[in-house]
MILUMDREN-274570 format. One record per residue: residue number from 1; residue in one letter; x, y, z of N, C-alpha, C, O in turn. Coordinates in steps of 0.001 Angstrom, whole numbers, m for minus. Each point is the difference from the previous one (the first is absolute). Layout:
N
<rec nr="NUM" rest="A" n_px="X" n_py="Y" n_pz="Z" ca_px="X" ca_py="Y" ca_pz="Z" c_px="X" c_py="Y" c_pz="Z" o_px="X" o_py="Y" o_pz="Z"/>
...
# end
This chain:
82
<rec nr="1" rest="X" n_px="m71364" n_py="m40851" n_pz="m121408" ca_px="1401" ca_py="316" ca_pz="71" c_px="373" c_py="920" c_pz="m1175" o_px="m165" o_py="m345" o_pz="m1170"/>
<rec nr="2" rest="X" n_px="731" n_py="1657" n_pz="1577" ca_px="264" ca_py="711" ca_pz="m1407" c_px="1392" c_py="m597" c_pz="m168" o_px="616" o_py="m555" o_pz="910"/>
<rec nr="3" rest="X" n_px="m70" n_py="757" n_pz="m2458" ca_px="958" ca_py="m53" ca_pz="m643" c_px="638" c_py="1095" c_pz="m542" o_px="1022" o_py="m229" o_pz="m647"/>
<rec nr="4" rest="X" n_px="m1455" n_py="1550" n_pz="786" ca_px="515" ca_py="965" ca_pz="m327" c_px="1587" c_py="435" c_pz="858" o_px="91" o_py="234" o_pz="1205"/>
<rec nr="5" rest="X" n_px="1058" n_py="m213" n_pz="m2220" ca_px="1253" ca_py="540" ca_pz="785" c_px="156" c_py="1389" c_pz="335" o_px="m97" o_py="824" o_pz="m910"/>
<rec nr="6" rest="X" n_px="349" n_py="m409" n_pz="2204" ca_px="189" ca_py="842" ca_pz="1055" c_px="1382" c_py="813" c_pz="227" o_px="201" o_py="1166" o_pz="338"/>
<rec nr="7" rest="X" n_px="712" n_py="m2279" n_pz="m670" ca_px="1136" ca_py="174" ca_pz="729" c_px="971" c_py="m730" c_pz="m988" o_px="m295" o_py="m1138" o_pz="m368"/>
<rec nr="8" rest="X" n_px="1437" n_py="1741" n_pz="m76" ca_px="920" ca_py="m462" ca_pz="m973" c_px="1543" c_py="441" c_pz="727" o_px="403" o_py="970" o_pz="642"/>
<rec nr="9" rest="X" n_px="m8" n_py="m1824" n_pz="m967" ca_px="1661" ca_py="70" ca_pz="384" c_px="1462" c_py="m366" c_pz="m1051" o_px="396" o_py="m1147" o_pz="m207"/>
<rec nr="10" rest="X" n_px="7" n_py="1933" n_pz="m149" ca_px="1546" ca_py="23" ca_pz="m1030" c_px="1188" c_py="116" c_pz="494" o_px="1073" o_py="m162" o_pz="m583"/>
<rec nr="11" rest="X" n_px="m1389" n_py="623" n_pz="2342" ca_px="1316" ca_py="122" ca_pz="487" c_px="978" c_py="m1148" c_pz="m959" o_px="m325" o_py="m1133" o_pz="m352"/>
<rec nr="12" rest="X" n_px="1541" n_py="1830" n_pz="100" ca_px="1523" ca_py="m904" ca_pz="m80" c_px="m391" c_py="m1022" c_pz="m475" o_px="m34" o_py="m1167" o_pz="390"/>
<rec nr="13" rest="X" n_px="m477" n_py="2044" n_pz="m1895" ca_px="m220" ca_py="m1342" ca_pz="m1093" c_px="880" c_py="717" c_pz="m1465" o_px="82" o_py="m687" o_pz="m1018"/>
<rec nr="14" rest="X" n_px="535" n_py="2106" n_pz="1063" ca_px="469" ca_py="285" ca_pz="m978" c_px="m472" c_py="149" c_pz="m1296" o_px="538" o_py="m230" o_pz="m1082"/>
<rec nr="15" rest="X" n_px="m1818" n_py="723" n_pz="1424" ca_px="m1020" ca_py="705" ca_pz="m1360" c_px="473" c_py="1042" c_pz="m611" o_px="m340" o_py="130" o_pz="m1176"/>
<rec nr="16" rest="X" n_px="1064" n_py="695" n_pz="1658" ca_px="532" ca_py="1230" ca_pz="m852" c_px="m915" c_py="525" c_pz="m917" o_px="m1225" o_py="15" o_pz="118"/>
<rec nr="17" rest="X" n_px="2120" n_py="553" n_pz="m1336" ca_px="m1384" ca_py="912" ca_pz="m1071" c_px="m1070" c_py="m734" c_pz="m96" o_px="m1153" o_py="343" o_pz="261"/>
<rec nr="18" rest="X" n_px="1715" n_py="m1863" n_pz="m824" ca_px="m1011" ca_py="m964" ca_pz="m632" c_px="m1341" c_py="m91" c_pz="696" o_px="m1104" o_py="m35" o_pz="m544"/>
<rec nr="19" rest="X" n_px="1534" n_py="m14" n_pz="2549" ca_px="m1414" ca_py="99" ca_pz="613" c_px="m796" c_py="1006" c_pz="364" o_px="m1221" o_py="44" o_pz="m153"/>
<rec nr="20" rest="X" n_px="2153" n_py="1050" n_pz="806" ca_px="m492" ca_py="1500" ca_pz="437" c_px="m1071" c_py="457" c_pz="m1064" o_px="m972" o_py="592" o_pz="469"/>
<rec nr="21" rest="X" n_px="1018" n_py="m819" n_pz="m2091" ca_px="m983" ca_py="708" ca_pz="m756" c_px="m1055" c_py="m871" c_pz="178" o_px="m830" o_py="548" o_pz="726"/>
<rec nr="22" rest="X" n_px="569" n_py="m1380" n_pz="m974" ca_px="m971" ca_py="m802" ca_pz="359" c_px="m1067" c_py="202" c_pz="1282" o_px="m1174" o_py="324" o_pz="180"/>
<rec nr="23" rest="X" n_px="2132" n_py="m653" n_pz="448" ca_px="m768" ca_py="552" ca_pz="1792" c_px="m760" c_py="1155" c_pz="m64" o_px="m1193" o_py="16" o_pz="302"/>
<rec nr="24" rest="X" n_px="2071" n_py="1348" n_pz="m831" ca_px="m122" ca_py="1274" ca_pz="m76" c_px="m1476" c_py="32" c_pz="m665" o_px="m891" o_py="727" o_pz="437"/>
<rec nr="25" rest="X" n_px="703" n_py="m1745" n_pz="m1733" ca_px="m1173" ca_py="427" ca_pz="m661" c_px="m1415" c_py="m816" c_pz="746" o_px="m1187" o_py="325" o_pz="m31"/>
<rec nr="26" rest="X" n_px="1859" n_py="m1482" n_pz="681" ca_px="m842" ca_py="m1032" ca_pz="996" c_px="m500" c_py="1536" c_pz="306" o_px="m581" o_py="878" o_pz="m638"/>
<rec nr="27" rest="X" n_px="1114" n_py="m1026" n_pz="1940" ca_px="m458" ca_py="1252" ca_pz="1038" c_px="m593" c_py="1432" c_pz="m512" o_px="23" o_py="881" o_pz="859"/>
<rec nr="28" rest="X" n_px="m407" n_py="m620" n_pz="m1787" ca_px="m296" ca_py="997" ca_pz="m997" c_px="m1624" c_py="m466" c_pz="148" o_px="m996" o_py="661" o_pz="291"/>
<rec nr="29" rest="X" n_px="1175" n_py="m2108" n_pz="m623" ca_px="m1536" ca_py="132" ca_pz="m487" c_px="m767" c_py="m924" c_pz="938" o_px="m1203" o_py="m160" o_pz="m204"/>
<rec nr="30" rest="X" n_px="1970" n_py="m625" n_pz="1490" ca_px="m815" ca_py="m389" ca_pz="767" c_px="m346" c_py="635" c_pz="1026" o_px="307" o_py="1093" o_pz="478"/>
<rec nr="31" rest="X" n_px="m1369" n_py="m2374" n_pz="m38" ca_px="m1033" ca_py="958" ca_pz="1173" c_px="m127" c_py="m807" c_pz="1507" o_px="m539" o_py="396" o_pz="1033"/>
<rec nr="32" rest="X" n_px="1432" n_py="m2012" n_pz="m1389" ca_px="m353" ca_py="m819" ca_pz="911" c_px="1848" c_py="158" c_pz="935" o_px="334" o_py="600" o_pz="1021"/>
<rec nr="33" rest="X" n_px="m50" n_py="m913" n_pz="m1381" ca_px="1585" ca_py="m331" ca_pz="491" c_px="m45" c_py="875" c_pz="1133" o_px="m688" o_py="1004" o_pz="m183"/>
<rec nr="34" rest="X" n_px="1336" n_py="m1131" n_pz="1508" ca_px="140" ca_py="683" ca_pz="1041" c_px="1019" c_py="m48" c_pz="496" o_px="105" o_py="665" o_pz="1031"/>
<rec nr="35" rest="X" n_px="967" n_py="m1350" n_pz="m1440" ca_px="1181" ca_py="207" ca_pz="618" c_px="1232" c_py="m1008" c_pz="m1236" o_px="m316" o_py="m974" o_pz="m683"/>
<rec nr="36" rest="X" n_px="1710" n_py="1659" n_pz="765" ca_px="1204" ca_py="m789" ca_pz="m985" c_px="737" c_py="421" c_pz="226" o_px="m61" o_py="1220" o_pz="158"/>
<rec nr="37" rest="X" n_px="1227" n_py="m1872" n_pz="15" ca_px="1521" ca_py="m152" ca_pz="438" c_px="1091" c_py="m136" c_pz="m875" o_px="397" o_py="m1134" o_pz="m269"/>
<rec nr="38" rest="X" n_px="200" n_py="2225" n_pz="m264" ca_px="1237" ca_py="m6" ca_pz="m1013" c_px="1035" c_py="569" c_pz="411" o_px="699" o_py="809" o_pz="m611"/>
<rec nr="39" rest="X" n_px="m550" n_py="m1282" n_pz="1835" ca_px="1355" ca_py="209" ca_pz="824" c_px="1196" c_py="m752" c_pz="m767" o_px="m287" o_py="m982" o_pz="m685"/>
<rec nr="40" rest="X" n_px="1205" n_py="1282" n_pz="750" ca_px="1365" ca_py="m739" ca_pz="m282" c_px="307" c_py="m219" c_pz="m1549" o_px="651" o_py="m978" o_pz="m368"/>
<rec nr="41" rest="X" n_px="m1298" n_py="2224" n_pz="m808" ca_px="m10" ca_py="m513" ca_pz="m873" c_px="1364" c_py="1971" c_pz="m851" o_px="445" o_py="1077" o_pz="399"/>
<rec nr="42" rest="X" n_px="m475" n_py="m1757" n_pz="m1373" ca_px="896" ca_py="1372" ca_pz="m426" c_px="m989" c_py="464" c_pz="m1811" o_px="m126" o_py="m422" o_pz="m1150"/>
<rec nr="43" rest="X" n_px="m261" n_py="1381" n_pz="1929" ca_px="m816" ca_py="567" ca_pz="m1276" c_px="233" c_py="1527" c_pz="m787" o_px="123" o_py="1041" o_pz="645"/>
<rec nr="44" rest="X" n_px="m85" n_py="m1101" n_pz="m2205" ca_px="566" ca_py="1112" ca_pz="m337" c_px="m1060" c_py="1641" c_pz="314" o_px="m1187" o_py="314" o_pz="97"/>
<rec nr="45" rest="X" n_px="2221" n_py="181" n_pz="m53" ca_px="m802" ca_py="1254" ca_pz="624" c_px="m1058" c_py="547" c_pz="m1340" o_px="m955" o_py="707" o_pz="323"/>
<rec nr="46" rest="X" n_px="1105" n_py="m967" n_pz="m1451" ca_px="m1336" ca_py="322" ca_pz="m988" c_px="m1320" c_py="m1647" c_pz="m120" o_px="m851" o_py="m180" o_pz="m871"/>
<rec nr="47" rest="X" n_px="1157" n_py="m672" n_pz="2009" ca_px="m1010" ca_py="m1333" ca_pz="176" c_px="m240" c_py="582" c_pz="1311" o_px="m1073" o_py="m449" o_pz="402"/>
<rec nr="48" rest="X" n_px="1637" n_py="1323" n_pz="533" ca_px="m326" ca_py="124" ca_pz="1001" c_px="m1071" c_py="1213" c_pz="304" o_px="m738" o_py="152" o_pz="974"/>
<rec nr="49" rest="X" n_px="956" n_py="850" n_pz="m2434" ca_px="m840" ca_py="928" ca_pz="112" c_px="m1815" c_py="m641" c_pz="m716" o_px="m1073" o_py="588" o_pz="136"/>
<rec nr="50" rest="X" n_px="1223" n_py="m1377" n_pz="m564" ca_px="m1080" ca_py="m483" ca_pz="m552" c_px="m875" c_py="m1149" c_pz="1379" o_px="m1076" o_py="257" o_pz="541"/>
<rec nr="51" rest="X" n_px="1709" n_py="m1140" n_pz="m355" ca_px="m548" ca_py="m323" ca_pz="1657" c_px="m366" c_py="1271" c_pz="463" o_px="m1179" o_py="185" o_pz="299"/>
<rec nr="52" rest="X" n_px="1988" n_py="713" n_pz="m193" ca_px="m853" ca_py="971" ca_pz="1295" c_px="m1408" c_py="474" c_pz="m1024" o_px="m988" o_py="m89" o_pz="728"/>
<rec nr="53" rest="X" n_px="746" n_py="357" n_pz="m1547" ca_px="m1116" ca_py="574" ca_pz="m679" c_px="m1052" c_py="m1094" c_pz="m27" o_px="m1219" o_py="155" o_pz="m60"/>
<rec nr="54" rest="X" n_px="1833" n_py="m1169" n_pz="109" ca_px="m1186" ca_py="m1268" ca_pz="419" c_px="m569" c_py="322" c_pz="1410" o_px="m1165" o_py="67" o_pz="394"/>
<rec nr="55" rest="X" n_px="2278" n_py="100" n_pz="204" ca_px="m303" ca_py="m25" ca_pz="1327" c_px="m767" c_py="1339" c_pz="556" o_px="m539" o_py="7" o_pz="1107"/>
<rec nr="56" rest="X" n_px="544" n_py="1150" n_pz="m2004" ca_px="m971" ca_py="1265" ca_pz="36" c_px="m1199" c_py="m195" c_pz="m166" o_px="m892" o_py="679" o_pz="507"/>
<rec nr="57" rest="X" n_px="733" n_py="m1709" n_pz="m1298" ca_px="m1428" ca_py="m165" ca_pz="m794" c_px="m574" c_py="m1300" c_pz="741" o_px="m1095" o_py="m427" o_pz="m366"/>
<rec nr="58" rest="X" n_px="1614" n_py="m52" n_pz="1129" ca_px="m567" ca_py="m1407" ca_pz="847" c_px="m713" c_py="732" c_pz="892" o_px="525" o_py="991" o_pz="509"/>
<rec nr="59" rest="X" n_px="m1931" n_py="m1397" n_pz="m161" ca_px="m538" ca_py="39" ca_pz="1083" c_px="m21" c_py="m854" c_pz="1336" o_px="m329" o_py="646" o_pz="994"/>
<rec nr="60" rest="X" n_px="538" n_py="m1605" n_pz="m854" ca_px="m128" ca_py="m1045" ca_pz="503" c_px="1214" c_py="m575" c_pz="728" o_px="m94" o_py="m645" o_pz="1044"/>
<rec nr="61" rest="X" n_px="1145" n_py="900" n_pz="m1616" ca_px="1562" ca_py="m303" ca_pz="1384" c_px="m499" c_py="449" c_pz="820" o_px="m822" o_py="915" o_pz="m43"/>
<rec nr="62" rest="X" n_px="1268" n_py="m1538" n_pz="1053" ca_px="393" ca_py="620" ca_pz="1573" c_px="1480" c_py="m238" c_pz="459" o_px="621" o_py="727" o_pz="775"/>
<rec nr="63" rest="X" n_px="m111" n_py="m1989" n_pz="m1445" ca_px="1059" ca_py="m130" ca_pz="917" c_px="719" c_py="m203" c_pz="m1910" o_px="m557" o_py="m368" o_pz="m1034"/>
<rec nr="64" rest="X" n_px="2236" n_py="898" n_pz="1380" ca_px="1087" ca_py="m94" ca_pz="m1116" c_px="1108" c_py="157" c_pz="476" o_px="434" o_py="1102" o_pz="337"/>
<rec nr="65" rest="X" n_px="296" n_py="m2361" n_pz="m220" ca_px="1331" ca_py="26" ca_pz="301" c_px="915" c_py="134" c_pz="m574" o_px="121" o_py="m861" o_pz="m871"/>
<rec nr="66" rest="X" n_px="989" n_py="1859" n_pz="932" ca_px="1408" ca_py="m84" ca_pz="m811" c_px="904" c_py="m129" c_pz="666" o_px="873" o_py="802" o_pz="m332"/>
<rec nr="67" rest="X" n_px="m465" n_py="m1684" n_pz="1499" ca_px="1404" ca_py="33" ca_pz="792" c_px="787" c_py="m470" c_pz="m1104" o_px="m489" o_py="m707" o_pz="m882"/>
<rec nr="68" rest="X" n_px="1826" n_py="1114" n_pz="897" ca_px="1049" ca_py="m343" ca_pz="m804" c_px="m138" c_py="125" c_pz="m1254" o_px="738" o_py="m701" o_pz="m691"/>
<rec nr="69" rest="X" n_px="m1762" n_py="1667" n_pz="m36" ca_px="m125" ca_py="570" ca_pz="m1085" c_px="529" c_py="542" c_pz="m1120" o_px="m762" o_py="577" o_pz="m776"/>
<rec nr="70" rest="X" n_px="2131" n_py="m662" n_pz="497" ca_px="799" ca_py="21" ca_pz="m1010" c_px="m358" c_py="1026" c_pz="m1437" o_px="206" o_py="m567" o_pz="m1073"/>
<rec nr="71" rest="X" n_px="m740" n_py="2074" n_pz="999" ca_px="m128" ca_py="458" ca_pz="m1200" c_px="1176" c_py="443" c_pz="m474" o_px="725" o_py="451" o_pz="887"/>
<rec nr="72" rest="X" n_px="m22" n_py="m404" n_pz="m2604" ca_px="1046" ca_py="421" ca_pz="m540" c_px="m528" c_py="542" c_pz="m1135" o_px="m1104" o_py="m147" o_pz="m524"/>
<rec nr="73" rest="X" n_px="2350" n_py="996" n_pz="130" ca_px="309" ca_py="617" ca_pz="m1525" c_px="416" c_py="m931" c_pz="m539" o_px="807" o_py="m694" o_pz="619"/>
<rec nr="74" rest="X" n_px="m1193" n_py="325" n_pz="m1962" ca_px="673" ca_py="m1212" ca_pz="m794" c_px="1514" c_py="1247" c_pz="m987" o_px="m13" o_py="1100" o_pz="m554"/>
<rec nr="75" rest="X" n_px="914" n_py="m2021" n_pz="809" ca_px="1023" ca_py="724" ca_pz="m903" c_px="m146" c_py="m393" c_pz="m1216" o_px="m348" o_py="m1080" o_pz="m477"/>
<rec nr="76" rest="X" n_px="848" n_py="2712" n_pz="m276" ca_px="551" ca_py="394" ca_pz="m27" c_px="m522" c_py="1685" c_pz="498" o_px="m567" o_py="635" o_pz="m889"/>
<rec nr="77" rest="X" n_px="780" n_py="194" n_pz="2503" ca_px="m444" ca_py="492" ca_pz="527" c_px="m125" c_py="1642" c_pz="m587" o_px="m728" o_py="921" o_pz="371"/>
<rec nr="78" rest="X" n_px="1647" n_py="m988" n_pz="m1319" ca_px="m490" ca_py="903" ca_pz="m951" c_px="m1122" c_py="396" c_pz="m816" o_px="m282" o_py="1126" o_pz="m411"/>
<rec nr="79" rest="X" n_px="m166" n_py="m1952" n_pz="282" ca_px="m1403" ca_py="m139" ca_pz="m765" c_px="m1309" c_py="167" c_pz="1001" o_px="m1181" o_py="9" o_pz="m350"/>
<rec nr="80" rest="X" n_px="1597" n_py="91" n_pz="1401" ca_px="m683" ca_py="251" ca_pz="1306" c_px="m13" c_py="1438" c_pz="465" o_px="m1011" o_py="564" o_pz="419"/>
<rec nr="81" rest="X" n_px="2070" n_py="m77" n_pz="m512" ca_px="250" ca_py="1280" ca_pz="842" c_px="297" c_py="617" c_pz="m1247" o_px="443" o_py="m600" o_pz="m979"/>
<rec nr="82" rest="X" n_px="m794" n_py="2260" n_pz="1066" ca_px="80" ca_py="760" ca_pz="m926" c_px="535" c_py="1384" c_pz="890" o_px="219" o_py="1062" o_pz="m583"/>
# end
């Protein structure tokens, strides 16, 4: 029986920055994981650009869900836009 995890799920658990970087660097450097679900969560758009670069460098997803995906500008939106 293997024990290796496959398949991870965060849907609408409200990880925000704190989880997206994490994941982002998960998925960076694994090779096993094949599928994860972070639907329903609201993540800042500089945690969201770092997930995706995980997610450039993953070989191994096949399946990634974001229904109800929530990315924002954290205010103060000035400091954002130039």
């Amino acid at each position: 029986m293997s024990t290796t995890l496959r398949s991870i799920n965060f849907a609408f658990n409200g990880f925000a920055k704190e989880g997206a970087i994490p994941v982002g660097e998960c998925l960076a450097n694994n090779n096993i994981l094949t599928e994860i679900d972070i639907s329903g969560n609201r993540i800042p758009v500089r945690s969201a650009a770092l997930l995706a670069r995980g997610l450039e460098l993953n070989e191994s997803l096949l399946t990634f869900r974001v229904n109800y995906l929530y990315v924002y500008v954290p205010l103060p939106i000035d400091r954002w836009v130039k």
